[in-house]
N, C-alpha and C positions, 0 to 999 in steps of 0.2 A: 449166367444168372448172378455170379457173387461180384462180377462189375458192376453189374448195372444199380445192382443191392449198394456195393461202395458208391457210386457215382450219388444217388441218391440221398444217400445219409451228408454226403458232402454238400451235396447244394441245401439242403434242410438247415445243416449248420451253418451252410456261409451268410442265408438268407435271416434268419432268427438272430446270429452272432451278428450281421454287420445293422438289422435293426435294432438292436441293446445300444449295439457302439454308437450307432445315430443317436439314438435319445439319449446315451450318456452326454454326446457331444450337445444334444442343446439344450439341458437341463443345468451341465455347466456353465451353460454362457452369461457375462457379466454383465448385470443391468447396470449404464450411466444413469446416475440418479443426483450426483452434487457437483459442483466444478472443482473438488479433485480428484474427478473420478473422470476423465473428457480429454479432448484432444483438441489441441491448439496448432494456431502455424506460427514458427518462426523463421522470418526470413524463406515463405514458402515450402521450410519444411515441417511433415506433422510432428507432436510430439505429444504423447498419447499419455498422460499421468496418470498413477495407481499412487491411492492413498497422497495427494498431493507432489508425488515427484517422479522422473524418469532417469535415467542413466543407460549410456550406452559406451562400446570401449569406440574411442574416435579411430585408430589404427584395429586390426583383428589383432590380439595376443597383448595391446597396450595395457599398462595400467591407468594410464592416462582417461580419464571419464567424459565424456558430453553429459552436464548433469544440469535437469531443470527442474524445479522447486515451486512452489506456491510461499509466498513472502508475505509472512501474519496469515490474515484471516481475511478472506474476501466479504464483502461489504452487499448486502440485498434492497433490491428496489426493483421496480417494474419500467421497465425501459422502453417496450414493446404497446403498453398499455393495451396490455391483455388479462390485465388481473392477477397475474401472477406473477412468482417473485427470481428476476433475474438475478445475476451477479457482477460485479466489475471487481478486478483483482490484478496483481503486481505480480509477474513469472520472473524469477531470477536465473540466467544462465549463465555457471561456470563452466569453462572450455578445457579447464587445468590449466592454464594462461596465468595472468598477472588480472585480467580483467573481471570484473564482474557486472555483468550486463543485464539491466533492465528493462522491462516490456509493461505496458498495460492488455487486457485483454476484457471481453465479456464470455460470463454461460450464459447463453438465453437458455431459460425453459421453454421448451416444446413440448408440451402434454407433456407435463413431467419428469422431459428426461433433458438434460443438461448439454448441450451443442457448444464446444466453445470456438471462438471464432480465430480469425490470423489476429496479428499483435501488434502492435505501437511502441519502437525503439524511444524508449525514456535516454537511456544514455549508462556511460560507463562509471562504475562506482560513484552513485548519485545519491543519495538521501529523499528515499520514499516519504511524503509525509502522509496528510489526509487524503482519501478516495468514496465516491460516492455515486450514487443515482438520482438525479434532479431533473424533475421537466421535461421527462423523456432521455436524458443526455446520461452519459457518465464522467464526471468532473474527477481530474486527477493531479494531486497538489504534490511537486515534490521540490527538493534543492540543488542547483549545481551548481559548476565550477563556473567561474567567466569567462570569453574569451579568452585563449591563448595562457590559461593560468594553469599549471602542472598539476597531476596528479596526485603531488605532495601535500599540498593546499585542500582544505579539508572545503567541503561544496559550502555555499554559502548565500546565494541568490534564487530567491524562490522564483518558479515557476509554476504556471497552470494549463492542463488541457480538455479541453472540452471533447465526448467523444459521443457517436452516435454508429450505428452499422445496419447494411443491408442486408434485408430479413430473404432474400434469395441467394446470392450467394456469402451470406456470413461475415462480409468484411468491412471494418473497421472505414468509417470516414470520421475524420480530425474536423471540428466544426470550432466557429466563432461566433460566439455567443454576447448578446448584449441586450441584460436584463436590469428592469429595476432593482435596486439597489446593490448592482455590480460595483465593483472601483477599482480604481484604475490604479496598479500598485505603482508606476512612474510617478506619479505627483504623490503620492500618501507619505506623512511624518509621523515620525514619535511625536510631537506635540500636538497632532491634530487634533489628537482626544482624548479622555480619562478612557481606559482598555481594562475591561475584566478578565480574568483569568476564565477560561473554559476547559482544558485540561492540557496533561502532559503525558506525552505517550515515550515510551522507550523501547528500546530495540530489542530486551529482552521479553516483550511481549506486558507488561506491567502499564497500564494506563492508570492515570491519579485525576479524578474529578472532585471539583470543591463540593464541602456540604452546603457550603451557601453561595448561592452562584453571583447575588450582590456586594459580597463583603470583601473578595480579594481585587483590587486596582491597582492601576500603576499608569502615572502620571507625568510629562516629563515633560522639564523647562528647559530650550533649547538653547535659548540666549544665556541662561545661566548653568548649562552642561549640570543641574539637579532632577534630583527625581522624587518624589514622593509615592509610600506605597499603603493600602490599608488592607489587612489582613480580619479575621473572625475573631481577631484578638486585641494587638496592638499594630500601634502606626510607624510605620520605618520612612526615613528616606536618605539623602545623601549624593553623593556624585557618581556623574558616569564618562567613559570614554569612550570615543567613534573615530575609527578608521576603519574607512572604506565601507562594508556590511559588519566590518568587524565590532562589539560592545563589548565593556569591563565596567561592573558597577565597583565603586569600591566607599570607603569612610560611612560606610551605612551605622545608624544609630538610630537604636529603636525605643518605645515605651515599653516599662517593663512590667506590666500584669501579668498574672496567672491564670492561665482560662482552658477547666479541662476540657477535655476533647478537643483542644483546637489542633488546624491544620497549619499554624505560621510555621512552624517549624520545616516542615517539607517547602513551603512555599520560599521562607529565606533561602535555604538550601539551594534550591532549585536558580532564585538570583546567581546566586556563588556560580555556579556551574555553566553562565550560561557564555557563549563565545559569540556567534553570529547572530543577525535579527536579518528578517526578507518579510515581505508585504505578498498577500494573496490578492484574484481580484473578486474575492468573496470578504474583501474588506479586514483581513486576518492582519494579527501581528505574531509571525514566525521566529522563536527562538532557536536556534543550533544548541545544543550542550554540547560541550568540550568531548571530544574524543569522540565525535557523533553517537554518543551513547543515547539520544534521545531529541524530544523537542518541545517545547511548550508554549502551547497557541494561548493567544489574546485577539478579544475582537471589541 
């Protein structure tokens, strides 16, 4: 009788005890709800990010990491044209290596919950710049190196790609695109047109937009290697130099009013600073800053 009595009590507990443990287990389960909370493929493997990033040891006992990041802040748009609002973003993965390697990727939302798909090798320590959602597509603008040029050589030719993905199995097609008033960054010049400033993004995460989105230009006479610039304030201009994508403004001389709140002052600055230019085919004019601390678009 006192078996059967223990046998009993035993399965009461195991049956009660292992339904707790089930509802503990799916009460903690983690809802995907944004794209850095989702799983991506790299190079066909998944990699699963909490709070925007993974890590894992590449050897058992290494200290050595496989660690992959979300790079800034993913950018929203409806890709799907389902009304709701996807994501396209820049996954950076270091290996502990020398390299630092690039990805583009989408979250689609599906009823709200964020699916992210395999990935798009951008390239090896390249210069992210703008990323977007346009027309169904996700447009992703960054800078590299050129052919056969080392790694020492800081990136400095822009590029762009067009992206789009299958909504069955998740992945990533590279598309070519050609819309009204695309251009074509092989023929486009500094001279071809007065370029408004639109802003300057840095790497530290700090983006600078004008108050006035007419007042900052820049102007450039090719036959006479001058520039003219007009700022919220006063009018600068002066000489420039070109090698290769490589620019240096220099002998700049300005008009000297006082004008509070204005923005010339970052805006000169940001001339001083600046080392490479590249063309988008969203008709852009891409600056490099020195030490790729940054970049600042003109269109």
């Amino acid at each position: 009788m006192k078996k059967i009595l223990i046998i009993v009590i035993v399965l009461v507990v195991l049956f009660f005890g292992g339904r707790y443990l089930f509802v503990g287990i799916q009460e903690s389960k983690v809802v995907i709800s944004d794209p850095f909370n989702t799983t991506y493929l790299i190079n066909e493997e998944p990699f699963t990010l909490v709070n925007g990033s993974f890590e894992k040891e590449i050897v058992p006992g290494s200290a050595i990491k496989d660690k992959v990041s979300v790079f800034g802040e993913p950018v929203f748009g409806d890709i799907d044209n389902d009304g709701d609002d996807d994501a396209v973003l820049i996954l950076v993965n270091d290996q502990g290596g020398s390299g630092t390697f690039y990805y583009a990727a989408i979250a689609v939302n599906i009823d709200g919950e964020y699916k992210g798909t395999d990935t798009i090798f951008l390239g090896d320590r390249i210069a992210p710049q703008t990323f977007r959602i346009i027309n169904s597509r996700a447009e992703v603008n960054y800078v590299e190196r050129g052919p056969g040029e080392p790694f020492s050589v800081q990136p400095s030719f822009g590029k762009t790609i067009h992206l789009q993905f299958d909504p069955v199995s998740l992945r990533l097609i590279q598309v070519e695109v050609n819309f009204e008033g695309e251009s074509d960054p092989n023929i486009m010049k500094l001279d071809m047109k007065t370029w408004k400033w639109i802003k300057s993004v840095y790497n530290s995460g700090i983006e600078i937009t004008p108050k006035e989105t007419e007042a900052f230009t820049l102007t450039f006479d090719n036959d006479k290697n001058a520039f003219s610039a007009t700022t919220d304030c006063n009018s600068m201009g002066g000489a420039y130099e070109i090698k290769d994508n490589q620019i240096t403004f220099k002998d700049v001389v300005s008009t000297l009013m006082f004008c509070e709140d204005s923005q010339e002052q970052e805006f000169s600055s940001m001339l001083g600073e600046i080392q490479f230019f590249s063309f988008t085919n969203e008709g852009e004019l891409v600056f490099v800053l020195k030490s790729d601390s940054g970049s600042v678009i003109f269109k």
